[in-house]
C-alpha angles and dihedrals in degrees: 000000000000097000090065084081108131127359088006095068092041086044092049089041097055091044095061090041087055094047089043085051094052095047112109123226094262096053129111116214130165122191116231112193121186149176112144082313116072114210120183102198097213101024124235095355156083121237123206114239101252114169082248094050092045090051087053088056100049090054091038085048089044096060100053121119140210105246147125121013143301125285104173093167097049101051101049089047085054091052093043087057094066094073099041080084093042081064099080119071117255128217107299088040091275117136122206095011090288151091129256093261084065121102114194117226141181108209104199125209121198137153102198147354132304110292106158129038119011105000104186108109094205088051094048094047086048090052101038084053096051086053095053092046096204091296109090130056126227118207105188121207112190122204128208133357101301109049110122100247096178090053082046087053097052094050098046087045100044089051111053086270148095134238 
């Protein structure tokens, strides 16, 4: 959104190339960026984390900018959907481009409180817990003074994470 404007965005930026740089070669990752607008950067899948698909993050990563408003909801349904898909077994009996040691998981980086969509924090963490379905953990990063660290909390907590 628009009030990640500055040392948020750097801040935001740093962070995912941090997380990209720490993914293994057997790993499966996706980017959701969002404002009021939700963007998946590769649609309606999972990538492994080749060292070719990581550099593409981080430019993909390296071009966001701060702008519009702040859809919460939207974006973490978006990223829930992603392993809707995961769900089903792939060829070789694995399921989400893993093995069973694997554990997915959605890290979510904001920098404030609902602003776009659906705005009630108790309706978004009801929501956000339906998606995930009790399978897939949120871990939840808050950027600046005025994220909402106790909603934070309740999403991470309701959903196998930490804030």
């Amino acid at each position: 959104s628009s009030s990640m404007i500055g040392a948020k965005i750097r801040q935001t930026k740093e962070g995912m190339n941090t997380i990209l740089s720490e993914l293994r070669s057997d790993d499966y990752f996706n980017i959701v960026t969002f404002s009021d607008i939700i963007e998946v950067w590769k649609v309606n899948q999972s990538i492994q984390a080749t060292r070719q698909n990581v550099l593409s993050a981080k430019r993909y990563v390296n071009k966001m900018v701060a702008s519009g408003w702040t859809d919460i909801n939207g974006a973490l349904l978006a990223a829930a959907k992603l392993f809707q898909g995961d769900r089903s077994p792939e060829p070789g009996g694995r399921t989400g481009g893993g093995d069973g040691n694997k554990v997915p998981l959605i890290i979510f980086l904001t920098d404030g409180e609902p602003t776009s969509g659906i705005i009630s924090t108790d309706t978004i963490v009801s929501n956000v817990k339906e998606a995930m379905g009790g399978s897939v953990s949120l871990f939840c990063l808050g950027f600046g003074d005025d994220v909402d660290f106790p909603f934070l909390q309740r999403l991470s907590l309701d959903n196998r994470g930490v804030a």
